[in-house]
C-alpha positions in Angstrom: -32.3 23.4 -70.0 -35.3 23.7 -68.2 -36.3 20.9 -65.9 -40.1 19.6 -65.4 -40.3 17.1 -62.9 -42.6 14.7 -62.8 -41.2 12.2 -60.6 -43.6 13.0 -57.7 -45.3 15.8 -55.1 -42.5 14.9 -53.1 -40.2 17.2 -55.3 -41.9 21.1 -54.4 -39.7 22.8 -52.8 -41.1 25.8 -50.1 -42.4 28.8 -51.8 -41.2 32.1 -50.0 -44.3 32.8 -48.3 -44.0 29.2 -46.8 -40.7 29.8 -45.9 -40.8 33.4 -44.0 -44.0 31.4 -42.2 -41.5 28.8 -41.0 -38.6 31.6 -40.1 -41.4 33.5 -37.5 -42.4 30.0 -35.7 -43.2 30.2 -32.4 -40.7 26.7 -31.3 -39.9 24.9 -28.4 -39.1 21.5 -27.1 -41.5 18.6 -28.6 -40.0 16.1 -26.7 -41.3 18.1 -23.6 -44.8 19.2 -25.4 -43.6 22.5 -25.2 -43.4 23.0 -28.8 -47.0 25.3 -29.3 -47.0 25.5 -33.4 -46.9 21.9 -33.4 -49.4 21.7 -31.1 -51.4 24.0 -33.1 -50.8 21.8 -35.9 -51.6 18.7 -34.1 -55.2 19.7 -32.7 -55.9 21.2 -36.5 -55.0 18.3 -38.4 -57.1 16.5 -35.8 -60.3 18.9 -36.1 -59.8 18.5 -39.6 -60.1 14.7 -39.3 -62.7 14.4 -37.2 -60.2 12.8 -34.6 -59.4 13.8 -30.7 -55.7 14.1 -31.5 -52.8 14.6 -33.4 -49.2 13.5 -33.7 -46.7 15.0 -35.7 -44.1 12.4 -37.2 -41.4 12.8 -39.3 -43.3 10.9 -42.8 -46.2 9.0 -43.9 -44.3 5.7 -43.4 -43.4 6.7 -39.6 -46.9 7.7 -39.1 -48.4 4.0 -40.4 -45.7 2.5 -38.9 -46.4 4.0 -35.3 -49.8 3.0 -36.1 -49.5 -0.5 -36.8 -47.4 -0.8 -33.8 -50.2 0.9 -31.7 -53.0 -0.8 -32.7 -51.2 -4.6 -32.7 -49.1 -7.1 -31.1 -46.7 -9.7 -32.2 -47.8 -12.0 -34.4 -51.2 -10.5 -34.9 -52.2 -10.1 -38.8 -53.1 -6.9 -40.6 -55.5 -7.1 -43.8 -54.2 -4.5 -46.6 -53.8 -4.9 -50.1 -51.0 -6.1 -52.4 -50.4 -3.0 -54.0 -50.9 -0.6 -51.0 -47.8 1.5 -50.1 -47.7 0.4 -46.5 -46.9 -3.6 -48.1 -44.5 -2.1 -51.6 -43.1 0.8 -50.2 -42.6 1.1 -46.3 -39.4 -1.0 -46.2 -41.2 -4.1 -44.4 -41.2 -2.1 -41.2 -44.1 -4.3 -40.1 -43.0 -7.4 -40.1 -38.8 -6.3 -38.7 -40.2 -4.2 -36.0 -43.5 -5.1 -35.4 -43.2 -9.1 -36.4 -47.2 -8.4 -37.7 -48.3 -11.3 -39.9 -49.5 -9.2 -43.5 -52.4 -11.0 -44.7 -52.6 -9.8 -48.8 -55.6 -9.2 -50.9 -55.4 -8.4 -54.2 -55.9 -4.8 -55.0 -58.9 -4.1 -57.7 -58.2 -1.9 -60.8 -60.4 0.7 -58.5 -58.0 0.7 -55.7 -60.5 -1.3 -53.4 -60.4 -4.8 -51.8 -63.4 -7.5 -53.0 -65.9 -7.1 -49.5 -66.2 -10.7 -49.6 -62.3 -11.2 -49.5 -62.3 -9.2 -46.8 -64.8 -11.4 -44.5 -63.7 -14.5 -45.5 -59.8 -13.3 -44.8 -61.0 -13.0 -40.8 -59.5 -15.6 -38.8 -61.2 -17.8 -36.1 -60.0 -16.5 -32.7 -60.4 -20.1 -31.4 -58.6 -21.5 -33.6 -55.0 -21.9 -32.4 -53.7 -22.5 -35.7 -54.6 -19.2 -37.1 -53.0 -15.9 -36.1 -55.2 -13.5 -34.5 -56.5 -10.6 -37.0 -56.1 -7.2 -35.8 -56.5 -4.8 -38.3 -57.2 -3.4 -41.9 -55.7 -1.1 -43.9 -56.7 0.8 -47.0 -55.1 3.9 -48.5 -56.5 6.6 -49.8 -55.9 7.8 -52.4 -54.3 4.8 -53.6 -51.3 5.0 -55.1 -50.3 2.4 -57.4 -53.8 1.8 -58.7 -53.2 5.3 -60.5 -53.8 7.6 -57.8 -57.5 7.0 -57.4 -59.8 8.3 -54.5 -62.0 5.8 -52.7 -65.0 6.4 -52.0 -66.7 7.2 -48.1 -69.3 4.4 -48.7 -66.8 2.2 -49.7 -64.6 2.5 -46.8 -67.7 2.8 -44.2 -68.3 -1.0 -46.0 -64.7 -1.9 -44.8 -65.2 -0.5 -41.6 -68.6 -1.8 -41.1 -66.7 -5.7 -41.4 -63.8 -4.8 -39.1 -65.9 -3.8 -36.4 -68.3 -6.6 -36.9 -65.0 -8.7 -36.1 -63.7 -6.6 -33.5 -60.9 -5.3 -35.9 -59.3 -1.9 -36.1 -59.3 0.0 -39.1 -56.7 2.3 -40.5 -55.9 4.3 -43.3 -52.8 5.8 -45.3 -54.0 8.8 -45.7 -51.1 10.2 -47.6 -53.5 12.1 -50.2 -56.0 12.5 -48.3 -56.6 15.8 -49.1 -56.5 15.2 -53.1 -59.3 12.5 -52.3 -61.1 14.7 -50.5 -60.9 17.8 -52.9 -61.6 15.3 -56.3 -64.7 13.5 -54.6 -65.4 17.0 -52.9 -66.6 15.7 -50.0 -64.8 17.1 -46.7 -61.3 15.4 -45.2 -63.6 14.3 -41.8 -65.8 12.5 -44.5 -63.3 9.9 -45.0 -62.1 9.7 -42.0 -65.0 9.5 -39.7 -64.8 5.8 -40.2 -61.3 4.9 -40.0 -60.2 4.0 -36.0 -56.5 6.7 -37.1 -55.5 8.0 -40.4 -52.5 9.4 -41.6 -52.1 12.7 -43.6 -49.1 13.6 -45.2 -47.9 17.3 -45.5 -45.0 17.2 -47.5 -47.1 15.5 -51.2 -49.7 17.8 -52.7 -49.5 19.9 -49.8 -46.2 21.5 -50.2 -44.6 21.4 -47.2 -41.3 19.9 -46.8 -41.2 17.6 -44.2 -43.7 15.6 -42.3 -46.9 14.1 -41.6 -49.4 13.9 -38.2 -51.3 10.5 -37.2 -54.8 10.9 -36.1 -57.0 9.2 -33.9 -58.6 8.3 -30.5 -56.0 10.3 -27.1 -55.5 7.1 -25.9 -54.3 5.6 -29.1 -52.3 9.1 -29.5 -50.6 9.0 -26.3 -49.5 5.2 -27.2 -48.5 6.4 -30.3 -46.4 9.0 -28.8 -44.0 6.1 -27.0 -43.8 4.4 -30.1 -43.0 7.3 -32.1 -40.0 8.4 -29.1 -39.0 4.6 -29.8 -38.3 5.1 -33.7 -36.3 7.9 -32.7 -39.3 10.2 -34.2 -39.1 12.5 -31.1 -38.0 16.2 -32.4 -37.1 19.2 -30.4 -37.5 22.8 -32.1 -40.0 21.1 -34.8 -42.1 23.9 -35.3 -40.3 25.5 -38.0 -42.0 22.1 -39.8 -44.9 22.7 -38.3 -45.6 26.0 -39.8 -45.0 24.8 -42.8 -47.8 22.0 -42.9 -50.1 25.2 -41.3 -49.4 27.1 -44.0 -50.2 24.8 -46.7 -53.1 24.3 -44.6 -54.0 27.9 -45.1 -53.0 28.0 -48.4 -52.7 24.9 -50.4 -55.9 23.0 -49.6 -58.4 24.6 -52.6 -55.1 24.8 -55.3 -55.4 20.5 -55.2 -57.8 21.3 -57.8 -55.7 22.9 -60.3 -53.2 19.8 -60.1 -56.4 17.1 -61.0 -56.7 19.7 -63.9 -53.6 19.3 -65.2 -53.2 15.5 -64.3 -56.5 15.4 -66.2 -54.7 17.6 -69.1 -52.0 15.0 -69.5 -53.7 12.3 -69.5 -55.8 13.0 -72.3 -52.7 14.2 -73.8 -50.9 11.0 -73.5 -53.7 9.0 -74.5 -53.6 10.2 -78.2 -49.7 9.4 -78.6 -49.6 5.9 -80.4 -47.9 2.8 -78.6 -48.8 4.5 -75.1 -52.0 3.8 -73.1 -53.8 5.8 -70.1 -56.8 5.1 -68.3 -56.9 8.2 -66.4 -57.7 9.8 -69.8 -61.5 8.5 -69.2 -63.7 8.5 -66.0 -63.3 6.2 -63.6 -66.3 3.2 -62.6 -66.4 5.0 -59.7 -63.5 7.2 -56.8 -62.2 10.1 -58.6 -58.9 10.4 -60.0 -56.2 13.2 -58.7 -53.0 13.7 -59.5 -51.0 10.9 -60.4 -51.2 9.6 -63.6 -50.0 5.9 -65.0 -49.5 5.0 -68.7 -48.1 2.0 -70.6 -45.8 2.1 -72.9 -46.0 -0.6 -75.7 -42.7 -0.9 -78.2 -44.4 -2.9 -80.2 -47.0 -0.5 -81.1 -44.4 2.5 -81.4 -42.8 0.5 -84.3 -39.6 -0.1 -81.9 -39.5 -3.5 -80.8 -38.1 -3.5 -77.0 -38.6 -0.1 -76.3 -40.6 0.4 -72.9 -40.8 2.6 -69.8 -37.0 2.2 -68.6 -35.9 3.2 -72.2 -38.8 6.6 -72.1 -37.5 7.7 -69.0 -33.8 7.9 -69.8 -34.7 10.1 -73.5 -37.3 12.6 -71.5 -34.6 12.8 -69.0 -32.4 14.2 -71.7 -34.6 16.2 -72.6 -35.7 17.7 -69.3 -38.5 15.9 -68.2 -38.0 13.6 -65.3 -40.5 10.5 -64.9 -40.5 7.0 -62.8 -40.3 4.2 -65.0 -42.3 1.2 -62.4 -42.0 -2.4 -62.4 -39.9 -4.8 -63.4 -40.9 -5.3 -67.0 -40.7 -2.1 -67.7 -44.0 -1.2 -69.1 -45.7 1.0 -67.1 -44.4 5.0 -66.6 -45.9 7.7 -63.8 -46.2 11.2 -64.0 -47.4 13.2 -60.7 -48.9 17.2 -60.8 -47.9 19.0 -58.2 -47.5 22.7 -56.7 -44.6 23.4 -59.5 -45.9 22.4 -62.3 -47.9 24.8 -64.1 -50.7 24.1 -66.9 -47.4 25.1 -69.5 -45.5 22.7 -67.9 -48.1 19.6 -68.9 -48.2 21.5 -72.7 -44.1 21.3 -72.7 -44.0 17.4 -71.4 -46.6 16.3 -73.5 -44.9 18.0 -76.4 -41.4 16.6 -75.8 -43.4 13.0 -75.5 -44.4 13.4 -78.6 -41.6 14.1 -80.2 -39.4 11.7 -78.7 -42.3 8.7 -79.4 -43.0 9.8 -83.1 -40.6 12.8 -83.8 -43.2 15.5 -84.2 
């Protein structure tokens, strides 16, 4: 049976041109700076930015991680949102290796965080009560708020408040590049605010492994000690390398074709009965890209109980593979991607149906 997996962009696997790029890398020793296809890599992604350096890490997480550790001290308090990756997904890194103080706003249907909840989150730095804030974070695009792009003026908002307060400003850039291609404005666009940014190579990008941290070479070159700290320091690493330069090459402008088809199934699910999808419609403002989030209401399906969890394990059967998210079991992702063709989306939408209303 043939398998279409939704689960996420982390699941492409190299295609053969990708791979015979990584088989002729030019290595040597990272841990030296004598590897020169990561360096390549590095001062590209960097270029790309708008940034003076690069740092190849092993994942998005290391990479905000390193960054978080770079830009803050013990017990000084980051602003981010409650549904931003770095808070859900990054295994409290923060706080057991960092002891940073998270400071949560609520995340908007939009992926943003209200501009007046973010002044009146700053702290009084006379204040010995109050912890010291240090830093914001906002991610882009933004994940659990269905994969939406936010906006340059947005962000330059954020970033005009942080520096107001003498803050630092990051951003989990994991989709950067999906942001950039569905607001189609260019990568350094997004960035040219943000104080680092991470970019991950191995979502819609293709590549297997890895992601590179961005910013100012004195923040770089403290982020490289971090990074040896985490055990992040690689030797022969190029062979990774080329793969993020080839999907650099070649991967950039197909992003496209993946909003497409996100676009495709959304519409799709959003005519099924007892499911719901607001990517099917435009959003206030952002863009979406290639994730796409639905409900799943029991109720309305005439099967009382029936939710996410239950859709998940019946496509599985079926050969499509989809998260099931949160604890009430309500709300199901689907994620476009490199290997998932415009056939694919006609297939899973067609064995969605029939496993929801048997046609």
């Amino acid at each position: 049976m043939q398998t279409i997996d939704l689960r996420s962009d982390t699941v492409t696997r190299p295609t053969d041109a990708m791979r015979a790029a990584m088989a002729r890398a030019v290595v040597g020793d990272d841990v030296y700076g004598e590897d020169p296809t990561v360096r390549v890599l590095e001062e590209r992604m960097a270029d790309l930015l708008g940034k003076e350096a690069g740092l190849f890490v092993a994942s998005g997480t290391m990479g905000n991680l390193v960054a978080l550790l770079a830009h803050a001290g013990r017990g000084d308090e980051i602003i981010l949102g409650d549904l931003s990756h770095t808070f859900l997904y990054e295994a409290g890194g923060s706080a057991a290796l960092g002891s940073l103080h998270s400071h949560l706003l609520p995340n908007l249907e939009d992926g943003t965080l209200d501009l007046e909840r973010v002044r009146l989150a700053m702290r009084d730095p006379e204040n010995p009560h109050d912890p010291l804030s240090r830093m914001i974070v906002l991610e882009n695009t933004h994940n659990r708020c269905g994969g939406i792009a936010l906006t340059a003026e947005y962000c330059r908002q954020v970033a005009d408040i942080a520096r107001a307060n003498g803050l630092v400003i990051h951003l989990d850039g994991a989709r950067l590049f999906n942001a950039a291609v569905g607001l189609s404005r260019s990568p350094a666009d997004l960035t040219a605010m943000f104080d680092s940014v991470t970019v991950c190579l191995s979502k819609g990008l293709g590549a297997p492994v890895g992601s590179v941290l961005c910013g100012p070479k004195d923040f770089i070159r403290d982020a490289l000690r971090i990074r040896k700290m985490l055990g992040g320091g690689m030797r022969q690493v190029g062979i990774l390398a080329a793969a993020g330069l080839y999907a650099l090459d070649h991967h950039l402008d197909r992003l496209a074709d993946d909003h497409a088809n996100a676009l495709h199934l959304a519409r799709g699910i959003s005519e099924i009965p007892g499911l719901a999808c607001a990517q099917a419609s435009p959003p206030l403002r952002g863009a979406w890209t290639n994730l796409v989030y639905f409900t799943v209401d029991g109720d309305g399906l005439g099967r009382p109980g029936f939710n996410a969890v239950d859709l998940s394990r019946e496509l599985k059967a079926c050969g499509v593979w989809a998260h099931a998210l949160g604890s009430d079991g309500l709300q199901m992702r689907m994620v476009t991607h490199l290997d998932v063709t415009t056939a694919d989306i006609d297939a899973a939408l067609s064995i969605l149906r029939s496993c929801l209303v048997g046609t």
